[in-house]
DRENROSE-865106 format. One line per 2 residues: number of its first residue (from 1); their letters; for each residue x, y, z of C-alpha. Coordinates in Angstrom, 2 decimals, always signed. Layout:
NUM) a) X Y Z | ...
END
This chain:
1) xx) +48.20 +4.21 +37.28 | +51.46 +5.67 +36.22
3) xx) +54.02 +8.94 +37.26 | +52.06 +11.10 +40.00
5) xx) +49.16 +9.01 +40.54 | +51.46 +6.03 +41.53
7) xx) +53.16 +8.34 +43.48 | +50.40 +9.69 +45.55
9) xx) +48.87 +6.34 +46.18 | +52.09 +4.80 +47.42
11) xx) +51.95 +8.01 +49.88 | +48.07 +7.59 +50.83
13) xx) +48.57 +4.34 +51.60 | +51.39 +4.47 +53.49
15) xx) +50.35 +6.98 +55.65 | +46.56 +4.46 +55.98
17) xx) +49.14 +1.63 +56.83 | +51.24 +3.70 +59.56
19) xx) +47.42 +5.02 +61.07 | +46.18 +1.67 +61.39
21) xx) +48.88 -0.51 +62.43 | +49.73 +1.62 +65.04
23) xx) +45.84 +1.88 +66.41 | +45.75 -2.24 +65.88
25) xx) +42.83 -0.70 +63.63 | +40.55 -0.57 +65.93
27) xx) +41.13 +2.88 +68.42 | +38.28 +5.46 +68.77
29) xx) +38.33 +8.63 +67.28 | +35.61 +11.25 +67.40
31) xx) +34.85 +14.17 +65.08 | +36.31 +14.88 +62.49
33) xx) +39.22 +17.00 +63.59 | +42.34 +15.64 +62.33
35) xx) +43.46 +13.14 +59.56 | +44.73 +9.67 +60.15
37) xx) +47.38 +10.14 +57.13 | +48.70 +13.58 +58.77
39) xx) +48.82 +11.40 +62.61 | +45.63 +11.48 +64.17
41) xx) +43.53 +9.07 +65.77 | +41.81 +6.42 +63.27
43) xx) +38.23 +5.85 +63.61 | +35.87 +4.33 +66.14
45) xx) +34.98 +0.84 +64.34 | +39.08 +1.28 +63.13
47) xx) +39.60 -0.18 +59.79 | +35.98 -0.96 +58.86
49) xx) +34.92 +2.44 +59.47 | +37.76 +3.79 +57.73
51) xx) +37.36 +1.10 +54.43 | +33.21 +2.02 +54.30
53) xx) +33.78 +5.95 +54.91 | +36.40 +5.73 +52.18
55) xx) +33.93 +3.91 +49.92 | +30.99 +6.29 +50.13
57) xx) +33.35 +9.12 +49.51 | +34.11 +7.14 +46.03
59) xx) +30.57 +7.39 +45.19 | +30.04 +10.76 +46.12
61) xx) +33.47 +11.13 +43.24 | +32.07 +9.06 +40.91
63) xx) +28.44 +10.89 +40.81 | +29.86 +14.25 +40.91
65) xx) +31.90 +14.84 +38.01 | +32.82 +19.07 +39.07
67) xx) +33.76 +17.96 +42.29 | +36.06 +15.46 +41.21
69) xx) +37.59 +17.54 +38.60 | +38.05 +20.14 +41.42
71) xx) +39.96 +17.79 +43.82 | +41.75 +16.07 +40.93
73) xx) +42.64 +19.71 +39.32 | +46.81 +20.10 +39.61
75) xx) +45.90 +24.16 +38.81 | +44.19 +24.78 +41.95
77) xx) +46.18 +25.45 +45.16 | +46.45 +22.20 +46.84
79) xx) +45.27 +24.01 +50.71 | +42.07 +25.37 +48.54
81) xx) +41.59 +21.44 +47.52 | +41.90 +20.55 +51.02
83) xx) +39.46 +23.21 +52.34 | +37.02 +22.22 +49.51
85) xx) +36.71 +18.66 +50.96 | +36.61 +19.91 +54.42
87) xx) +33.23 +21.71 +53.40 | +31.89 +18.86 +51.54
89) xx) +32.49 +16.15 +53.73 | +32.50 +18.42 +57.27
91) xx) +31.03 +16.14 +60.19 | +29.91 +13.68 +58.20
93) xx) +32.76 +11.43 +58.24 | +35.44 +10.59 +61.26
95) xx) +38.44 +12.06 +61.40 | +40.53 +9.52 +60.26
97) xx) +38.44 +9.47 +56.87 | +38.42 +13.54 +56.55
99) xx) +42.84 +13.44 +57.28 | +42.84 +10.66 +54.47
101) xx) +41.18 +12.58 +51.59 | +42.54 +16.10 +52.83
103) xx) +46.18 +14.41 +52.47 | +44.72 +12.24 +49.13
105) xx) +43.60 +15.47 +47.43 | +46.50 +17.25 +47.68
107) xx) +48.75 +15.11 +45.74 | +49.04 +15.50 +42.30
109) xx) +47.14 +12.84 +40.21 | +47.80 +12.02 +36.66
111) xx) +44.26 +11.66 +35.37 | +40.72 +12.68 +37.04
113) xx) +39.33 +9.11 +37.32 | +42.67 +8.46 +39.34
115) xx) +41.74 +10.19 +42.32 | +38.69 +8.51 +42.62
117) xx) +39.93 +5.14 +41.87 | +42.91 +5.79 +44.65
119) xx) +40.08 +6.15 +46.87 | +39.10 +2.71 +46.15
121) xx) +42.50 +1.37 +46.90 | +42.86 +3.26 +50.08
123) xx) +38.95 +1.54 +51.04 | +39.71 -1.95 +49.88
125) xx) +43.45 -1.67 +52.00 | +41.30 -0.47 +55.12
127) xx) +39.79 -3.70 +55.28 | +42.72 -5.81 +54.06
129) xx) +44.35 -4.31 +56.99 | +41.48 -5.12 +59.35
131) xx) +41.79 -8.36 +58.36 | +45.19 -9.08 +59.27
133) xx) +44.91 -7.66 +62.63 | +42.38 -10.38 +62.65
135) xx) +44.94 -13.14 +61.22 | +42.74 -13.56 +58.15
137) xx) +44.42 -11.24 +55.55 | +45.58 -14.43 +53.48
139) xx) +41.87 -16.30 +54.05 | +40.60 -12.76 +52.78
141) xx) +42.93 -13.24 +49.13 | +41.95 -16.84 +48.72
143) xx) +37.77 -15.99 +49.51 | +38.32 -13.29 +46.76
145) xx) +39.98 -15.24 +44.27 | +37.62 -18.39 +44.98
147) xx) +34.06 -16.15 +45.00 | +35.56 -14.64 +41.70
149) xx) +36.28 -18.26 +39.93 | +32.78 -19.34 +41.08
151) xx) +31.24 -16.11 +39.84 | +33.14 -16.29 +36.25
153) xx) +32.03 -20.24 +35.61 | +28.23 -19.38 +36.45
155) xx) +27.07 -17.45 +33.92 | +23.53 -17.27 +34.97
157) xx) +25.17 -15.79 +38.58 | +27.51 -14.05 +36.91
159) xx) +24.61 -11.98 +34.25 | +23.04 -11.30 +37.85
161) xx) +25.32 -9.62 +39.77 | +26.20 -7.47 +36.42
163) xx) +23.18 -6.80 +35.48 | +22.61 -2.93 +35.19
165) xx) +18.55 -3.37 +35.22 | +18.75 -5.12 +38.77
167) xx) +18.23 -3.29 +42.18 | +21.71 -3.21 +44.50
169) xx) +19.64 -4.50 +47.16 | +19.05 -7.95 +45.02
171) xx) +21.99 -8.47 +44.30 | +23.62 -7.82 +47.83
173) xx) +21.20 -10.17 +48.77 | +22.51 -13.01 +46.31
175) xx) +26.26 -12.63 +47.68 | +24.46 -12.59 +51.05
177) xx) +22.70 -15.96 +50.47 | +25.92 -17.22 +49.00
179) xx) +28.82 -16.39 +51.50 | +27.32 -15.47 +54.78
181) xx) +28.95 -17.83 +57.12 | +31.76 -19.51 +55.19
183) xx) +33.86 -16.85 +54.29 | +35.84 -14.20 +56.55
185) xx) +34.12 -10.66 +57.44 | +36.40 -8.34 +54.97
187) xx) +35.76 -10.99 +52.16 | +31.81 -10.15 +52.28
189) xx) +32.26 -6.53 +52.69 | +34.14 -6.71 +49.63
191) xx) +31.79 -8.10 +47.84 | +29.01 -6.54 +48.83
193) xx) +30.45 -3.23 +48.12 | +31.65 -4.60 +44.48
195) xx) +28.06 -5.52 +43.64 | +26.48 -2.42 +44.89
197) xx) +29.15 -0.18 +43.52 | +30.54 -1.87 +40.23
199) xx) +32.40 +1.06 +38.57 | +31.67 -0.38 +35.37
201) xx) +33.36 -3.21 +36.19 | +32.19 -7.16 +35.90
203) xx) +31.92 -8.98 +39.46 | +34.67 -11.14 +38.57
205) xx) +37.10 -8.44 +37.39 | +36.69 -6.28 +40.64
207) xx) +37.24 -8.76 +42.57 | +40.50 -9.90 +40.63
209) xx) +41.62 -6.13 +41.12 | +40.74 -6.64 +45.46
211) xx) +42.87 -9.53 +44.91 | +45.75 -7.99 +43.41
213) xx) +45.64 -5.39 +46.25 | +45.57 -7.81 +48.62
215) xx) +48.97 -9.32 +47.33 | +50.71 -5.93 +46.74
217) xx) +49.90 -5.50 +50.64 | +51.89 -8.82 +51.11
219) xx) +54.49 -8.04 +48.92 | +54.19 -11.11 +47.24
221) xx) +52.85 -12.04 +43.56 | +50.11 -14.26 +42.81
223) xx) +50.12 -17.24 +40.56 | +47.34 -18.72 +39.07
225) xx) +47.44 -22.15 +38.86 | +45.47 -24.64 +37.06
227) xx) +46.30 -28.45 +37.39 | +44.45 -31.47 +36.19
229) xx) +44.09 -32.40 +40.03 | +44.48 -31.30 +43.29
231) xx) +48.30 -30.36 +44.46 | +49.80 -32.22 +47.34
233) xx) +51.45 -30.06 +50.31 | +54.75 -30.92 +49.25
235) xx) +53.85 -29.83 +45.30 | +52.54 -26.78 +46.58
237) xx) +55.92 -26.12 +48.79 | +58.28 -26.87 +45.56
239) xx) +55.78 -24.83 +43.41 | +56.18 -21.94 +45.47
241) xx) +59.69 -22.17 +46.08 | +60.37 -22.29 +42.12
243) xx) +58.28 -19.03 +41.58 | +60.18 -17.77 +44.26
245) xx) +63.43 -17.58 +43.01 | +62.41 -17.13 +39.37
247) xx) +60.76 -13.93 +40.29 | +62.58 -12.60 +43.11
249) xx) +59.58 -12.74 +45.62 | +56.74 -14.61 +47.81
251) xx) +54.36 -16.07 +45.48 | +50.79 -16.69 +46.31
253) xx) +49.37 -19.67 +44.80 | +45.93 -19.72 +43.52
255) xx) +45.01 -23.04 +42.22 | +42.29 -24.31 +40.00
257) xx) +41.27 -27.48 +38.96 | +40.61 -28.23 +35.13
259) xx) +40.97 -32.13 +34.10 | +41.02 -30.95 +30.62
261) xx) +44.89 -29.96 +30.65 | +44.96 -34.24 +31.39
263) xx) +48.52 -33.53 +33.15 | +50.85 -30.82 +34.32
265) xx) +50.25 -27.03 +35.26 | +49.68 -23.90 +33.67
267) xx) +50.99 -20.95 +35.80 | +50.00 -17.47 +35.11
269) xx) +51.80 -14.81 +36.90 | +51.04 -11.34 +35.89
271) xx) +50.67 -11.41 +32.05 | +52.77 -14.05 +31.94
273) xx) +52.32 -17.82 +31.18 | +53.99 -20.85 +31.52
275) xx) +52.69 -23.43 +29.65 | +53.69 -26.89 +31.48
277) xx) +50.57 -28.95 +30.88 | +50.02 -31.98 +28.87
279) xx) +47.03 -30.45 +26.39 | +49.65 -27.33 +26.25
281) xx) +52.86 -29.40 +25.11 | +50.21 -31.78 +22.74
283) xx) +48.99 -28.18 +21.05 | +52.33 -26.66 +20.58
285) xx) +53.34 -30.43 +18.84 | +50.71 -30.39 +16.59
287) xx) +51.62 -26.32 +15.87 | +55.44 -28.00 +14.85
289) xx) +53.85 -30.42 +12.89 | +51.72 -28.26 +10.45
END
């Protein structure tokens, strides 16, 4: 997202932050009467409410192309925007949800698809905040980034879960079958919701983006790391600190293992990559050498 969609985002999910935090996402709230964003009470159910409210109000965006270009429309008066979702989405939703997407649809948004796709965001940082009022936000950024590697090296999985010609309800059952009971609550909401609800994405690349989210929230980067073997603590520690300093904050480490790099690390940061590894340096010799 760039210009006014960043904006408005940044402002959404600050006010979803402030709402939750201060409720230790998890007060009651009943009808909906006022909005979490504008300083009402969040949901009953708190964040996970809040997260699968959010994400059924993407869907309704995504299927209804007028309605979206209403909301996302910078012509129309932004109280007549607000009024328009108050009709739509009336008692249907809590309060917390309705004060969200009033607040959401009257910010300006760059593009039409942006609005919807904030939406997303605002869902996916529900649960991630959930989750850390649990003490499981950083469990919830490794589960992502570990389902997705598992998803992206199984190609028969992988053709599953993105296959357009396959019910939702299969393949909610295949995550089912694969992470209930070994990864944290948010993580298989996530996922679930990813598979149902692709947005023309592949498994592994949504769940890349929930991962990226999840590390904006921390303020902190994430490296990808592949190493021939496993990293010790103290590796890990030296790793990070490097990282660190080079790019002037926390750094998430997200490590792989691939014994055909033979030695060394390959670090990815963003779309950056730093070569370190044994195959890498052999390569870039035998580049020198032509």
């Amino acid at each position: 997202m760039q210009g006014a969609s960043r904006e408005a985002l940044a402002q959404a999910s600050a006010g979803v932050e402030r709402a939750l935090s201060a409720s230790g996402g998890a007060a009651s709230g009943g009808a909906a009467t006022g909005g979490a964003a504008s300083g009402g009470a969040p949901p009953a159910g708190g964040a996970a409410r809040l997260s699968d409210e959010l994400f059924a109000v993407v869907g309704m965006l995504d299927e209804q192309v007028a309605l979206r270009r209403a909301l996302s429309d910078p012509a129309i008066d932004a109280d007549r925007k607000a009024a328009l979702v108050e009709s739509v989405l009336g008692s249907h939703v809590s309060a917390s949800t309705l004060g969200v997407v009033r607040d959401v649809v009257r910010s300006r948004w760059s593009r039409m698809r942006d609005l919807a796709d904030g939406v997303e965001q605002l869902a996916v940082l529900a649960r991630l905040i959930g989750a850390d009022h649990d003490g499981q936000a950083d469990e919830v950024e490794d589960e992502l980034f570990r389902f997705a590697r598992i998803v992206e090296s199984r190609p028969t999985l992988r053709e599953a879960l993105a296959n357009r010609n396959l019910p939702a309800s299969n393949k909610v059952a295949v995550v089912h079958a694969l992470l209930d009971g070994k990864v944290t609550p948010a993580t298989l909401a996530l996922a679930v919701q990813l598979v149902s609800h692709p947005r023309d994405r592949k498994p592994e690349e949504g769940l890349a983006e929930y991962g990226e989210i999840a590390a904006r929230r921390n303020r902190r980067s994430i490296a990808r790391v592949t190493a021939a073997a496993a990293l010790t603590n103290e590796q890990r520690a030296r790793l990070r600190a490097a990282l660190a300093q080079l790019y002037g904050r926390d750094v998430h480490l997200q490590v792989e293992l691939d014994p055909q790099i033979v030695g060394g690390l390959v670090v990815q940061v963003g779309d950056e990559v730093i070569d370190g590894s044994v195959a890498g340096r052999l390569a870039d010799a035998r580049q020198r050498l032509r």
